[in-house]
C-alpha positions as CSV (number, residue, x, y, z in Angstrom):
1,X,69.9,68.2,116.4
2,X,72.1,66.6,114.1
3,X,74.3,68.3,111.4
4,X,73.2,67.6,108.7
5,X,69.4,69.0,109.7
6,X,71.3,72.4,110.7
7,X,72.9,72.3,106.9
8,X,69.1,72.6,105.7
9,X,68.5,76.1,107.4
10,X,72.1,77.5,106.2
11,X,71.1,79.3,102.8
12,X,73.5,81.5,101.4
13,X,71.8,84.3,102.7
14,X,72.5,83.5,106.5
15,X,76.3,82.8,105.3
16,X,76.9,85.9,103.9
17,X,75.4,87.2,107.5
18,X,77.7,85.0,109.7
19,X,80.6,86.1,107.5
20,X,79.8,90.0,107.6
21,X,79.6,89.5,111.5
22,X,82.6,87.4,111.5
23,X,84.3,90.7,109.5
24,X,83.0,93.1,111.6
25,X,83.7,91.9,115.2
26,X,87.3,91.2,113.6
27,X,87.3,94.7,112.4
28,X,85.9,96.0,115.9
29,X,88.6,93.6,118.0
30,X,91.4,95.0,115.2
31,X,90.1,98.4,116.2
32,X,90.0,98.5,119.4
33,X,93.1,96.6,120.2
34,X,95.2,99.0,118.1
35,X,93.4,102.5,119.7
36,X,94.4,100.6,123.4
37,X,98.4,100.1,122.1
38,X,98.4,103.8,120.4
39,X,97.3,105.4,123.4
40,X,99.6,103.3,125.8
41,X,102.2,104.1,123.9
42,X,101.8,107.8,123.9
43,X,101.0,108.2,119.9
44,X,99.8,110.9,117.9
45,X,98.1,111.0,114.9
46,X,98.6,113.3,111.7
47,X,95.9,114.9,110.0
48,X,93.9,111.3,108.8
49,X,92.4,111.2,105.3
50,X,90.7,108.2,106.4
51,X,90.0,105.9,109.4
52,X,88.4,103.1,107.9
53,X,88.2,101.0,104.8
54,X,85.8,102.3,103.0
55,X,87.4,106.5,102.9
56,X,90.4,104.8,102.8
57,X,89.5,103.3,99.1
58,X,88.4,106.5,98.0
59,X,91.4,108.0,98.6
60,X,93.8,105.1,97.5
61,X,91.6,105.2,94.1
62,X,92.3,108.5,93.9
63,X,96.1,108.0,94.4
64,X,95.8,105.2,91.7
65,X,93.6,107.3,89.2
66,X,96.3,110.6,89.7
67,X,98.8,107.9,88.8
68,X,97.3,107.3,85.8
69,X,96.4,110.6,84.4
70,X,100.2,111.1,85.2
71,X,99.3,114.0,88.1
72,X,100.7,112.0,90.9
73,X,102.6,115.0,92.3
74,X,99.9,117.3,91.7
75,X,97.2,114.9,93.7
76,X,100.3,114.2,97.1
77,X,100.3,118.6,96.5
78,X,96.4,118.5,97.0
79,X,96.4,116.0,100.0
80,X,98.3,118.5,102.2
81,X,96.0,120.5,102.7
82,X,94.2,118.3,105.2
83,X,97.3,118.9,107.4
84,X,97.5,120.7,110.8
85,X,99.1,123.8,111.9
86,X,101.3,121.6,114.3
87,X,102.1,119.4,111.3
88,X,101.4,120.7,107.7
89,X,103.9,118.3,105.4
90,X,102.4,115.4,106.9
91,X,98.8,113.2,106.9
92,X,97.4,109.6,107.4
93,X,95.8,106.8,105.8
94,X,94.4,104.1,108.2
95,X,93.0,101.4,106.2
96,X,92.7,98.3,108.0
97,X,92.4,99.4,111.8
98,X,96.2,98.3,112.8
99,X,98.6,99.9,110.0
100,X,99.1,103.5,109.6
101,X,100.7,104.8,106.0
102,X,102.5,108.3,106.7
103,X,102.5,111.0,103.9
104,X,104.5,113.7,104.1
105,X,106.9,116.0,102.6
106,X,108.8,117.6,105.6
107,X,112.2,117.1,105.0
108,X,113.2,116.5,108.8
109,X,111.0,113.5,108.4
110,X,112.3,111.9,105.3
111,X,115.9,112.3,107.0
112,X,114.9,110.2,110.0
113,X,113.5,107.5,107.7
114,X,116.5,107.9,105.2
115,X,119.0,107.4,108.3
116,X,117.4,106.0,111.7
117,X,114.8,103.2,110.3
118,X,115.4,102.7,106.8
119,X,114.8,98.9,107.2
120,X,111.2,99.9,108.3
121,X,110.1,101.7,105.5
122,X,109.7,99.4,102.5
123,X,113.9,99.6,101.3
124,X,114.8,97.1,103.6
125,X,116.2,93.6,103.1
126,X,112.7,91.9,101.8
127,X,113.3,95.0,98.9
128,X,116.8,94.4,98.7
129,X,116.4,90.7,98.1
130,X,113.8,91.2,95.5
131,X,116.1,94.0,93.6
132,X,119.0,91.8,93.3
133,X,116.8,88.4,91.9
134,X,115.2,91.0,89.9
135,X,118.6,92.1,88.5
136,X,119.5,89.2,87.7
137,X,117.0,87.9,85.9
138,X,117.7,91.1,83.4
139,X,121.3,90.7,83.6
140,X,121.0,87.0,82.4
């Protein structure tokens, strides 16, 4: 069969198909590989708000809604409350299968980021080099 006979039978209906199944076995490989590297390396998860994209939006809405009705602090107060007895300052968001974002409020944490891996968490040198053009682009 040639390809241009093939094009006939692809509607838009059997693309949007191909591509959710394309999206899925991604999200199922994503998955997968990042439960196998978690568990090799002897992980542990927080409390999780969510564990996959869609209760992930709900809650990143809800961060983004808090935010602007100005009750940011009262909303990261609320999310607590999903924590564990081992760990009660600190939960999870999992949105895309591979990337955990931490919350937490324990002040032993914060002073490991603040001293040990500051570079890792969003205040290193990519932040750094966009402050300073940033700054000078005001300064000017």
């Amino acid at each position: 069969m040639l390809v241009g006979e093939l094009l006939v039978y692809l509607t838009p209906a059997y693309i949007a198909g191909i591509l959710l199944l394309l999206g899925l076995s991604q999200q199922i490989f994503v998955r997968t590989r990042y439960t196998y590297q978690f568990k090799r390396a002897g992980g542990v998860h927080a409390a999780r708000l969510a564990k996959d994209p869609f209760s992930a939006l709900t809650w990143l809405w809800s961060i983004g809604w808090a935010q602007a009705q100005n009750r940011l602090l009262d909303f990261f107060l609320y999310i607590y409350k999903w924590g564990t007895p081992e760990s009660p300052h600190l939960v999870e968001i999992n949105v895309t299968g591979d990337q955990r974002y931490l919350f937490t409020r324990e002040p032993e944490h914060i002073k490991t980021i603040l001293t040990g891996k500051f570079a890792d968490f969003g205040k290193g040198p990519e932040f750094h080099r966009v402050w300073v053009c940033t700054q000078t682009l005001v300064i000017k």
